[in-house]
C-alpha positions as a Markdown table, in Angstrom:
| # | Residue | x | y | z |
|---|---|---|---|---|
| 1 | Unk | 0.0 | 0.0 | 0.0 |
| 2 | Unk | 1.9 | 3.0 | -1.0 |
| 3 | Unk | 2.2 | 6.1 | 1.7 |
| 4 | Unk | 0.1 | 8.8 | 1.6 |
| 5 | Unk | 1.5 | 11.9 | 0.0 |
| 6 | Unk | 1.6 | 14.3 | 3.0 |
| 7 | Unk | 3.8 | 11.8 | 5.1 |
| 8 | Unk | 6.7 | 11.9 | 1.9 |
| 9 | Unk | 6.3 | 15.4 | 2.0 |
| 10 | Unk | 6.9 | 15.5 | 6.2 |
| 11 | Unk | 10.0 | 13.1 | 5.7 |
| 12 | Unk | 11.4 | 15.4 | 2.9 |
| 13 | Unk | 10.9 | 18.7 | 5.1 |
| 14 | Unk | 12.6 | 16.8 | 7.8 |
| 15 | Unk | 16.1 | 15.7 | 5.5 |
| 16 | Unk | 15.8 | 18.8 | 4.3 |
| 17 | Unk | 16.0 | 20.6 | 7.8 |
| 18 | Unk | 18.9 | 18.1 | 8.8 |
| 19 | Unk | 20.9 | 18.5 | 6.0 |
| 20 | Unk | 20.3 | 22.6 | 6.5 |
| 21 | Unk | 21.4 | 21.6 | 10.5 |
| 22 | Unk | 24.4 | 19.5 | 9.0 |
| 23 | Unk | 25.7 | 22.2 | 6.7 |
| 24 | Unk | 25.1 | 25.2 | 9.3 |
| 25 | Unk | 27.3 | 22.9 | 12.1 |
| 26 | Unk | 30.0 | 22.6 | 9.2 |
| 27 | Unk | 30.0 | 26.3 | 8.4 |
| 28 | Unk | 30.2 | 27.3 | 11.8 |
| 29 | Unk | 33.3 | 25.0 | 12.1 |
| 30 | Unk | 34.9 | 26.1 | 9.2 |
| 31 | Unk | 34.5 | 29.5 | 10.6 |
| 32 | Unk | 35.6 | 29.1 | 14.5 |
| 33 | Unk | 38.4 | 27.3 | 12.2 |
| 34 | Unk | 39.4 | 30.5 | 10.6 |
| 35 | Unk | 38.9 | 33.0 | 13.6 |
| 36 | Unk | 41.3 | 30.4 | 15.7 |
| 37 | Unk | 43.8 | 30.7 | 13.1 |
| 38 | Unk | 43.4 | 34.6 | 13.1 |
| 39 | Unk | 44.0 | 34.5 | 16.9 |
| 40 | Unk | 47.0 | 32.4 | 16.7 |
| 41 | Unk | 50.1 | 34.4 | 16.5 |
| 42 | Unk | 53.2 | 33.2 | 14.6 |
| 43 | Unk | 56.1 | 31.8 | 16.6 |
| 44 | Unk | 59.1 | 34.5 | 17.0 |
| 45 | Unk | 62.1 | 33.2 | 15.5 |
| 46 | Unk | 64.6 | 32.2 | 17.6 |
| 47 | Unk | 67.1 | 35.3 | 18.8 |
| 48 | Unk | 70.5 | 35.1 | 16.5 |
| 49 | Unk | 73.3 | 36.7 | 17.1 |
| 50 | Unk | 75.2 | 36.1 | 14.0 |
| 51 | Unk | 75.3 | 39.0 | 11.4 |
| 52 | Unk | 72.5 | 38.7 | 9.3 |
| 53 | Unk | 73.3 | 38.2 | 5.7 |
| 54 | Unk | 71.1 | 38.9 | 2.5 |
| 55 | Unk | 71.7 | 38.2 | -1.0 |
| 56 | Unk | 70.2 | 40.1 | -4.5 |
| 57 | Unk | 68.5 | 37.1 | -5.0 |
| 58 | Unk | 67.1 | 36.9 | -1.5 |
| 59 | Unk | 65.5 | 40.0 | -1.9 |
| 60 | Unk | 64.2 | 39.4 | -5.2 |
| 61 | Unk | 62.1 | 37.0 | -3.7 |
| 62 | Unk | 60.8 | 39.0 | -0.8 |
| 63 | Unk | 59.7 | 41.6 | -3.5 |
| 64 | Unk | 58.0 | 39.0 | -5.3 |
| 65 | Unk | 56.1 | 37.9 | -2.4 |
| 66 | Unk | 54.9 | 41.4 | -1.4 |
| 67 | Unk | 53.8 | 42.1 | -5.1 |
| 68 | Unk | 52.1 | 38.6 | -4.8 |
| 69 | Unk | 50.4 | 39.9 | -1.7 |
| 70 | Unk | 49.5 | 43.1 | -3.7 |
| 71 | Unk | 48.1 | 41.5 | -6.8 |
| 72 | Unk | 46.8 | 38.5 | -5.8 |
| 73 | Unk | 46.4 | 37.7 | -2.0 |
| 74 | Unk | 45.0 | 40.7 | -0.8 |
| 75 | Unk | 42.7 | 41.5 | -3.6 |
| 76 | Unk | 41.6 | 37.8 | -3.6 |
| 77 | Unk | 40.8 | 38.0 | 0.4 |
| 78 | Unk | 38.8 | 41.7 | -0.5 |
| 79 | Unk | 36.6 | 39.9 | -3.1 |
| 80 | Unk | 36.4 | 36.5 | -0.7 |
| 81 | Unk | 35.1 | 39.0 | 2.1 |
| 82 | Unk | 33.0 | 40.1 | -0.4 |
| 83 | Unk | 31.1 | 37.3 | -1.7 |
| 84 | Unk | 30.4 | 36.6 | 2.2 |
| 85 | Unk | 28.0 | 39.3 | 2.5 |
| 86 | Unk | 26.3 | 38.5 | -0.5 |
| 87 | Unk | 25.7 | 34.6 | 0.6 |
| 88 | Unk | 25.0 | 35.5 | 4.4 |
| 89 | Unk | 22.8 | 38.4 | 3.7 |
| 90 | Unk | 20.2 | 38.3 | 6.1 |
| 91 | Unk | 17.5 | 39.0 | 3.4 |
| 92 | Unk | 19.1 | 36.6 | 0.4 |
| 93 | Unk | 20.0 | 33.9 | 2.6 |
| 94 | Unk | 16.6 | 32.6 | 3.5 |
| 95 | Unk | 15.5 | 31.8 | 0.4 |
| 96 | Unk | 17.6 | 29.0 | -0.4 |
| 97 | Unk | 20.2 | 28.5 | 2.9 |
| 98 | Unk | 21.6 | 25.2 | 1.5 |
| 99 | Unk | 23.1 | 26.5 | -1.5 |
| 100 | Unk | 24.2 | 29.7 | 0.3 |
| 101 | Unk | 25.6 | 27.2 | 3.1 |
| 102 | Unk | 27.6 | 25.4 | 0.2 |
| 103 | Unk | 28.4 | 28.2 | -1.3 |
| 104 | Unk | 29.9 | 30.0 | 2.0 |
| 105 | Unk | 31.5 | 26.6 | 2.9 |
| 106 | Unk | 33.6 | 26.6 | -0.6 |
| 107 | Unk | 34.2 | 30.7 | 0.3 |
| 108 | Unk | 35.9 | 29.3 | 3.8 |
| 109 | Unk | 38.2 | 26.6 | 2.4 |
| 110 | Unk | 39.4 | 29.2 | -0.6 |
| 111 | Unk | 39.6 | 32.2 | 2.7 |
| 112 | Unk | 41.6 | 29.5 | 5.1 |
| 113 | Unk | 44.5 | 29.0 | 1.8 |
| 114 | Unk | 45.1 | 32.8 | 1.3 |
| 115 | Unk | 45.6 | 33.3 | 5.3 |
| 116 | Unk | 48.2 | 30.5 | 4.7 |
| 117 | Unk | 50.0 | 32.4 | 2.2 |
| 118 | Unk | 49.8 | 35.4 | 3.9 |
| 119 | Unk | 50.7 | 33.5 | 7.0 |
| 120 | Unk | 54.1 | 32.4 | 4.9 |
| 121 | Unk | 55.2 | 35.9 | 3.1 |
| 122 | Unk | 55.2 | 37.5 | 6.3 |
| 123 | Unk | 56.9 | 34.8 | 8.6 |
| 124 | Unk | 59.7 | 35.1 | 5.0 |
| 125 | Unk | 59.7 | 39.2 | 5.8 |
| 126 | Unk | 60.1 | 38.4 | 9.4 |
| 127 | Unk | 63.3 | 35.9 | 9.2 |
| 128 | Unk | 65.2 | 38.5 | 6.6 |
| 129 | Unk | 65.5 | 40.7 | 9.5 |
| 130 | Unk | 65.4 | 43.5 | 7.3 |
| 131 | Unk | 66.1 | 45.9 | 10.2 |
| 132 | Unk | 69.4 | 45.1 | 9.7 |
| 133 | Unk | 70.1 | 46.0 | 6.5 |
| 134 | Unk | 68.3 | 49.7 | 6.9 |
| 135 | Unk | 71.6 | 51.7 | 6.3 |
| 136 | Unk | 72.0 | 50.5 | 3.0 |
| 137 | Unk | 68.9 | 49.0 | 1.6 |
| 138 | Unk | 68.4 | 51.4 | -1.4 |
| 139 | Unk | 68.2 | 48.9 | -3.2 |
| 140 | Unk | 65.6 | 46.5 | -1.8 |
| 141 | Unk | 61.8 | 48.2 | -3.4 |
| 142 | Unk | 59.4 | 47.8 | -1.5 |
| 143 | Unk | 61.4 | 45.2 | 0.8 |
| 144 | Unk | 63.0 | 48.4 | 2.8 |
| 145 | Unk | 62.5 | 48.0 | 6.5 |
| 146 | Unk | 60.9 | 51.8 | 5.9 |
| 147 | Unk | 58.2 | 49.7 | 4.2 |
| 148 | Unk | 57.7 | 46.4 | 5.3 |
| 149 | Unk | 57.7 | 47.4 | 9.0 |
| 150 | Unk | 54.6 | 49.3 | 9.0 |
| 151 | Unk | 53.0 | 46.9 | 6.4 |
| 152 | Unk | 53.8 | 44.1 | 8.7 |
| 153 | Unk | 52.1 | 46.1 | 11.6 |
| 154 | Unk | 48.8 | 46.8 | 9.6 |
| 155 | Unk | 48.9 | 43.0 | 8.6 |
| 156 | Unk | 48.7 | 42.1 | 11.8 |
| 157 | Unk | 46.1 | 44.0 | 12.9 |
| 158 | Unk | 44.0 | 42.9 | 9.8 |
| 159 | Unk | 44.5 | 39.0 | 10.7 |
| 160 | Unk | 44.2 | 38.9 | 14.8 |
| 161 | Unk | 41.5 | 41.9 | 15.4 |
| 162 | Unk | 39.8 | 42.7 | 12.1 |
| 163 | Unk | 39.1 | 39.5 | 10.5 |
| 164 | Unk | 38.8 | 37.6 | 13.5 |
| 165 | Unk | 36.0 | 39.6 | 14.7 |
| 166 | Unk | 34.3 | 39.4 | 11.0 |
| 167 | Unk | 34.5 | 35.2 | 11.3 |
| 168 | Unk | 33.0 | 35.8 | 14.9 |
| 169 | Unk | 30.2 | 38.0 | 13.6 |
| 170 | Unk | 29.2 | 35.2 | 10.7 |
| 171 | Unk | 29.3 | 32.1 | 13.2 |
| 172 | Unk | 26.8 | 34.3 | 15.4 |
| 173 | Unk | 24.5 | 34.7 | 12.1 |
| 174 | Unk | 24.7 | 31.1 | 10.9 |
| 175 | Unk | 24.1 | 30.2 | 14.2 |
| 176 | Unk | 20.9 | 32.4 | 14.7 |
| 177 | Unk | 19.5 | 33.2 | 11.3 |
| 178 | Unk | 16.1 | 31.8 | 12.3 |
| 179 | Unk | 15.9 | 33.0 | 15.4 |
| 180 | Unk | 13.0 | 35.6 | 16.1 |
| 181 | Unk | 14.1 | 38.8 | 15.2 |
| 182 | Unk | 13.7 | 40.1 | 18.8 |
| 183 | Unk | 16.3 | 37.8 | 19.9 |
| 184 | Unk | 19.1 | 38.5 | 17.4 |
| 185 | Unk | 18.4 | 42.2 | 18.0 |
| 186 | Unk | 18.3 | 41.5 | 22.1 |
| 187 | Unk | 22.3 | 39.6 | 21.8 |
| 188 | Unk | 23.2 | 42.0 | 19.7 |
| 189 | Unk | 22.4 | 45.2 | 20.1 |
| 190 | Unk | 26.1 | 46.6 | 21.3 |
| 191 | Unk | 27.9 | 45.2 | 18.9 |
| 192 | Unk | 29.2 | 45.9 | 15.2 |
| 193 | Unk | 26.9 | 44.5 | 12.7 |
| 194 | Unk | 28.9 | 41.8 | 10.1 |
| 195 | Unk | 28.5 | 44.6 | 7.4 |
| 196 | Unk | 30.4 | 47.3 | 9.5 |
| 197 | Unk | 33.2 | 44.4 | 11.1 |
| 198 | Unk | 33.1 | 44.1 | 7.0 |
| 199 | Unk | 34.0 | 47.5 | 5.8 |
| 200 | Unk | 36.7 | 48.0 | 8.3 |
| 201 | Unk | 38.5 | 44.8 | 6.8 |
| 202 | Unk | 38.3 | 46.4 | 3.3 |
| 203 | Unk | 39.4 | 49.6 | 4.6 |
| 204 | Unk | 42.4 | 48.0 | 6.2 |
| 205 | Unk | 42.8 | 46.1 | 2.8 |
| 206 | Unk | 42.9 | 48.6 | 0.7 |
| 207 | Unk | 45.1 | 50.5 | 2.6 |
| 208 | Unk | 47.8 | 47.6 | 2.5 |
| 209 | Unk | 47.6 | 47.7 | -0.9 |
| 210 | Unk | 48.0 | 51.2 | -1.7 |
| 211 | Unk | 51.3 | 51.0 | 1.3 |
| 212 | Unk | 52.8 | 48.6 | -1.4 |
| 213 | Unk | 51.6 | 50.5 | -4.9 |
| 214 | Unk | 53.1 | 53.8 | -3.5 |
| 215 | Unk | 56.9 | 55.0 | -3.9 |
| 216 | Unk | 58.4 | 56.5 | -0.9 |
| 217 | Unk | 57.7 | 59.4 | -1.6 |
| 218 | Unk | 54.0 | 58.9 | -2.1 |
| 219 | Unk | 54.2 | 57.1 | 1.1 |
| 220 | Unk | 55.3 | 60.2 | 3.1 |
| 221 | Unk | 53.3 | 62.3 | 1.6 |
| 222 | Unk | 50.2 | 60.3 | 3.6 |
| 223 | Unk | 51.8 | 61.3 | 6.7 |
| 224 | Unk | 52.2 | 64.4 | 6.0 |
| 225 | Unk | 48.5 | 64.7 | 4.4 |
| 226 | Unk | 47.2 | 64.0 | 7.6 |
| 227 | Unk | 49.6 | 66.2 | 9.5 |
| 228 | Unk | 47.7 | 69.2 | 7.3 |
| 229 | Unk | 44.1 | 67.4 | 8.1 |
| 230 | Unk | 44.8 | 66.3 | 12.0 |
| 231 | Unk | 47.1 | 69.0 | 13.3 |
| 232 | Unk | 47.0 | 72.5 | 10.6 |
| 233 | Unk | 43.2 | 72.6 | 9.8 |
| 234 | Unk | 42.5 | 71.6 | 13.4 |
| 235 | Unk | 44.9 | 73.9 | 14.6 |
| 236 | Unk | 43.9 | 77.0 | 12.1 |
| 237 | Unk | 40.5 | 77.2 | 12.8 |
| 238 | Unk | 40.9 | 77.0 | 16.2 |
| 239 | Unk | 42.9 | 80.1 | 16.3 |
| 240 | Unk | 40.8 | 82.0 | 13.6 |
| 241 | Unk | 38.1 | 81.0 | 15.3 |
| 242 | Unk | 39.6 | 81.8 | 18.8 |
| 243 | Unk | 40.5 | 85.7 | 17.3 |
| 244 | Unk | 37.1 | 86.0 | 16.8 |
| 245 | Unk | 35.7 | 85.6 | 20.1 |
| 246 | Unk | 38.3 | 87.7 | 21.4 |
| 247 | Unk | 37.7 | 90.0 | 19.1 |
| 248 | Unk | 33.9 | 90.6 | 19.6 |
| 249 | Unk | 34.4 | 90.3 | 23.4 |
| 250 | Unk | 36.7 | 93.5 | 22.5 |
| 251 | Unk | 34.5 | 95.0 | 21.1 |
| 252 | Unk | 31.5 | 94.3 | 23.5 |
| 253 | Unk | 32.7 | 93.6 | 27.1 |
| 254 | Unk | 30.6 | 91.9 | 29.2 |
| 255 | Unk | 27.8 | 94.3 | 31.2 |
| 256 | Unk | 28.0 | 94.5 | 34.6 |
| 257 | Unk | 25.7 | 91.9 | 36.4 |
| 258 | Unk | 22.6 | 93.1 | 38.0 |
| 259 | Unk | 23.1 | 91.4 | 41.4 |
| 260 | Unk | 26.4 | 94.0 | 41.2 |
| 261 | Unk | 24.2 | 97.1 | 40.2 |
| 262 | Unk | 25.4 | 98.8 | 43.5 |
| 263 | Unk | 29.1 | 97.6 | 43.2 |
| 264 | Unk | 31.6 | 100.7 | 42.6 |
| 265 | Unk | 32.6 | 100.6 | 38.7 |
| 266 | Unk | 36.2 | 99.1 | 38.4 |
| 267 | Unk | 37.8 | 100.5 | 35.5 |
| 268 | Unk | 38.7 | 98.0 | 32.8 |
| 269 | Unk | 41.4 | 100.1 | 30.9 |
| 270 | Unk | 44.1 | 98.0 | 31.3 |
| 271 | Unk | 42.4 | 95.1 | 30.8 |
| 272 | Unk | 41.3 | 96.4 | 27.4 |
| 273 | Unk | 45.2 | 97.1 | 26.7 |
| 274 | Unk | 46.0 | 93.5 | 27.6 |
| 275 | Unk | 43.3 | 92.2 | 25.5 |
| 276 | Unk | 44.3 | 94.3 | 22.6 |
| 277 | Unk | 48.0 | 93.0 | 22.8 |
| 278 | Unk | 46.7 | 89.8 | 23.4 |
| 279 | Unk | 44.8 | 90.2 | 19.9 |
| 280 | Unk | 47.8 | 91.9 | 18.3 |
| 281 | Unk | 50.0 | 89.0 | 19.1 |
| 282 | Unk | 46.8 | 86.5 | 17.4 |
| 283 | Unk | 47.2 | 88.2 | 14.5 |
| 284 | Unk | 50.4 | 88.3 | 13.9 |
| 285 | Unk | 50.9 | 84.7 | 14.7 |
| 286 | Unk | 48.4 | 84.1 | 12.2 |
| 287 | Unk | 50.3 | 84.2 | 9.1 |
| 288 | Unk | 53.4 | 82.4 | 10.3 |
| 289 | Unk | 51.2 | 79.1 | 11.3 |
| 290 | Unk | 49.3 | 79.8 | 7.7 |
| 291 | Unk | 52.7 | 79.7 | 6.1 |
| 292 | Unk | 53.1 | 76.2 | 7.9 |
| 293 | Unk | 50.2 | 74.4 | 6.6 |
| 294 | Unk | 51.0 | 76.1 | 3.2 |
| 295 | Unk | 54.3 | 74.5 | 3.7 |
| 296 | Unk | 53.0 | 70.8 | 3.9 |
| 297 | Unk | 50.6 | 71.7 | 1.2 |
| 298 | Unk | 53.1 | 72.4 | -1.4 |
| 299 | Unk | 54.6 | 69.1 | -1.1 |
| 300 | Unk | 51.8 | 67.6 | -1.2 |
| 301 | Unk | 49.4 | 66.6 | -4.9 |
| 302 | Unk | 46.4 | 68.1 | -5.3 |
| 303 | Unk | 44.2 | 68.6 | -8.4 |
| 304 | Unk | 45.8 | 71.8 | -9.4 |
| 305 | Unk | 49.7 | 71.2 | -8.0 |
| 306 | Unk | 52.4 | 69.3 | -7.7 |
| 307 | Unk | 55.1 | 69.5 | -5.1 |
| 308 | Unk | 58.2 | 71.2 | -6.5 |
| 309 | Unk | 60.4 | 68.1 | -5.6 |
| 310 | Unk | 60.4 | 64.0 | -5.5 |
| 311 | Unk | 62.6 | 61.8 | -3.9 |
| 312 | Unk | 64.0 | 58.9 | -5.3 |
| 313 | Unk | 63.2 | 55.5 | -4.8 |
| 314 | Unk | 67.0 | 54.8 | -4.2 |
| 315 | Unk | 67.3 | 56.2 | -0.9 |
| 316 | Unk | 67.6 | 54.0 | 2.7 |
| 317 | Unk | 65.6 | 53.0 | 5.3 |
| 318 | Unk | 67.3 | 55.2 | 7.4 |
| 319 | Unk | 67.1 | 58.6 | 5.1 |
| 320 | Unk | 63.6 | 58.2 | 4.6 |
| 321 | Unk | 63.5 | 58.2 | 8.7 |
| 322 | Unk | 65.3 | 61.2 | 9.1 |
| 323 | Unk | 63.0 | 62.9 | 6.8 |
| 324 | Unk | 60.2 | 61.6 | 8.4 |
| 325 | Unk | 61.4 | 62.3 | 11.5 |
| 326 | Unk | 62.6 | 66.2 | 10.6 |
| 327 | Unk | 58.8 | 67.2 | 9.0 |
| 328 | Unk | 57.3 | 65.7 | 12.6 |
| 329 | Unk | 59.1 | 67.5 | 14.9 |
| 330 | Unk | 58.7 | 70.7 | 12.9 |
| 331 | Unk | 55.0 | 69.7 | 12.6 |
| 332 | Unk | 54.5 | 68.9 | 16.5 |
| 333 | Unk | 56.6 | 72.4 | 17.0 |
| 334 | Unk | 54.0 | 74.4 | 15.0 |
| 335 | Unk | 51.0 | 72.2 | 16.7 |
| 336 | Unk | 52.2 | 73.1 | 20.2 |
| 337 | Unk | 52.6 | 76.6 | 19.2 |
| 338 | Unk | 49.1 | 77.0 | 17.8 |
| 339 | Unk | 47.2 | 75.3 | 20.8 |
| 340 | Unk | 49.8 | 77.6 | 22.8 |
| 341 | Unk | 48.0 | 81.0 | 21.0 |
| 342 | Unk | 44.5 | 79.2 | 21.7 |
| 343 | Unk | 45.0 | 79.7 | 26.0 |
C-alpha cells in the first residue's frame, strides 16, 4: 500500500532541515576554524646573534612575495570578504540556505589557503631581518624595513582583530538566522553588525595595498596629508576661530551683572590694553602658522599642483627616517605653538 503523500512530503521537510542543521554545524566550524587561526600568533624566530646576511636574489624573492600579496592575496581576500556578505545576507540567505551554506562553505576553504599564504610571506619578511640592513637597503623596493615594517604592523592588525571579529560576527548569524528577530536584536544590540566588522577589513585592505603601490615618496606624503588634516586645519580654525571671540568680546565687554548694580565701577582700561595686545599677538601669529600648513601643502598633490620636488626611490631606510622624523618634529613644533595661541 503506497504512503500517503503528506507523510513523503513531512519526511522530505525533515532531511531537508537536517541536511540545513548539518551544513550550518560545518560552516560554523569552518568559521571558528578561521577566527582560531586569526588568533593564533606566529612563533618568533629564535634570537640570532650572527650577522645577518642577504643576497640580491634573496631580496628578489621577498619583493615578489609582497607584489604577490599586492596582486593576488589581498585582492583575492577583499573579493572572498565580499562574496560573504552576498551569501550571508540576512534578506538573500533565507531563500535558499543550503546553497548559500555550500556556497559560504567553498568561500571558507578558498579564505583558510590565502591566510596560509599570507601566513608564509610575512613569517619570509620576518626571518630576513630586514632591520638590519636599513643603512643600506636602497636597493631593496618595497622590501625596505621603511616599508615592510609598517605593512607588517597593519597586517597584523587585519589578521588577529579585524578579521577575526568578522569570522566571529558570521558564526553568530549562521548560528541564529532563524531566530525571532527580537532575539538576534536582544544579543546584539552593542555590537558591530557583520556589514560594519566588514568594511573596516576592506578599509584596512585597501590600505595595505596602496602602502605597497606607492613610492616613498608617495608614502610620506600620507603622513604628511594627515599632519595638514589632523594638526593644521584643526589647529587654524581653532585660532581663527579663537581671534574671533576675542575680538567681539573686545568690542562688546561683558555688562555688569545686576546682582552688582550697586558695586563701585572698576575701571577696565588695562584690561582692554592687555586684551588688545593679546589680539595683536593673534594676528600676527596668524600668518606664520598659515605659512606652515602652506608649507605641507606644497609638497603635497592636489588637483591643481604638484610638489616642486620628489625623492628617489634609491634612498635608505634610514634617510627616509630622518625625513620623516625632521617634517614631525617641525610639525608637532608648529601644533604646540598653535594650541599655545589658543590659551
Amino acid at each position: 500500500m503506497p504512503r500517503p503523500q503528506s507523510i513523503d512530503i513531512l519526511h522530505l521537510t525533515m532531511l531537508d532541515s537536517e541536511n540545513t542543521r548539518i551544513l550550518e554545524s560545518d560552516v560554523c566550524e569552518a568559521f571558528e576554524s578561521l577566527s582560531e587561526s586569526c588568533r593564533r600568533r606566529s612563533s618568533t624566530p629564535d634570537y640570532d646573534d650572527r650577522k645577518p646576511k642577504i643576497s640580491t636574489k634573496q631580496i628578489n624573492v621577498l619583493k615578489s612575495l609582497l607584489i604577490k600579496m599586492r596582486t593576488t592575496l589581498l585582492p583575492s581576500l577583499r573579493q572572498r570578504m565580499a562574496d560573504l556578505l552576498v551569501f550571508l545576507d540576512a534578506s538573500h540567505f533565507p531563500k535558499d540556505p543550503q546553497a548559500n551554506l555550500r556556497a559560504t562553505l567553498e568561500i571558507t576553504s578558498q579564505l583558510a589557503d590565502i591566510l596560509v599564504q599570507i601566513r608564509a610571506a610575512v613569517r619570509a619578511l620576518t626571518l630576513a631581518r630586514l632591520r638590519a640592513f636599513e643603512y643600506r637597503d636602497d636597493f631593496h623596493g618595497i622590501a625596505k624595513i621603511h616599508r615592510t615594517e609598517p605593512f607588517l604592523e597593519k597586517v597584523d592588525d587585519l589578521i588577529n582583530f579585524s578579521l577575526c571579529a568578522v569570522f566571529e560576527r558570521h558564526v553568530e548569524f549562521v548560528q541564529g538566522w532563524n531566530c525571532p528577530s527580537e532575539e538576534k536584536r536582544a544579543a546584539r544590540f552593542d555590537e558591530r553588525s557583520v556589514s560594519e566588522e566588514t568594511t573596516i577589513t576592506f578599509e584596512l585592505i585597501d590600505e595595505l595595498i596602496r602602502l605597497l603601490t606607492k613610492s616613498d615618496f608617495g608614502n610620506m606624503q600620507d603622513t604628511w596629508q594627515l599632519t595638514v588634516t589632523r594638526q593644521y586645519d584643526i589647529g587654524l580654525a581653532n585660532l581663527i576661530e579663537h581671534i574671533i571671540i576675542q575680538s567681539d568680546q573686545a568690542r562688546n565687554p561683558a555688562k555688569t551683572d545686576l546682582s552688582d548694580i550697586h558695586t563701585p565701577t572698576i575701571k577696565i582700561g588695562p584690561v582692554q590694553t592687555a586684551r588688545s595686545r593679546e589680539l595683536t599677538l593673534l594676528r600676527s601669529a596668524l600668518p606664520f602658522v598659515k605659512l606652515g600648513r602652506l608649507f605641507f601643502s606644497k609638497l603635497l598633490v592636489t588637483p591643481i599642483s604638484r610638489p616642486p620636488f620628489t625623492i628617489k626611490d634609491i634612498i635608505s631606510s634610514v634617510e627616509l627616517g630622518n625625513l620623516k622624523n625632521k617634517t614631525y618634529l617641525f610639525s608637532d613644533q608648529m601644533s604646540n605653538f598653535t594650541e599655545r595661541l589658543n590659551y
